[in-house]
C-alpha positions, 0 to 999 in steps of 0.5 A: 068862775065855775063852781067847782073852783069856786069850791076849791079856792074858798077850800084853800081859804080855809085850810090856810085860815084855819092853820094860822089859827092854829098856830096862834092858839097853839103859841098863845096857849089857848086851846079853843083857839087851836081847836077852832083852826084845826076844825076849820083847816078840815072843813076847808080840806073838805070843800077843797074836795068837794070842789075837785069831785065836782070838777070830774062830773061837770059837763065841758 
């Protein structure tokens, strides 16, 4: 697997990780929970971006 979808597979991760997280914290009232997976859903947006701008560079 290339690295740029390498990048953006491990970005989805993630984004969906950090969702749940999310979710779980915001249904349990706790706030660090919910922060936690709002920081982690953005850095998996990020990578997943990565991926996608390397993707563009990358020689066939």
């Amino acid at each position: 697997m290339r690295p740029s979808t390498q990048d953006q597979v491990a970005g989805k991760i993630h984004e969906v990780k950090g969702a749940i997280k999310q979710k779980v914290g915001h249904v349990t009232n706790n706030p660090d929970m919910e922060g936690e997976g709002t920081g982690e859903k953005l850095a998996g947006k990020v990578q997943k971006k990565i991926g996608q701008v390397e993707k563009v560079f990358e020689k066939p």
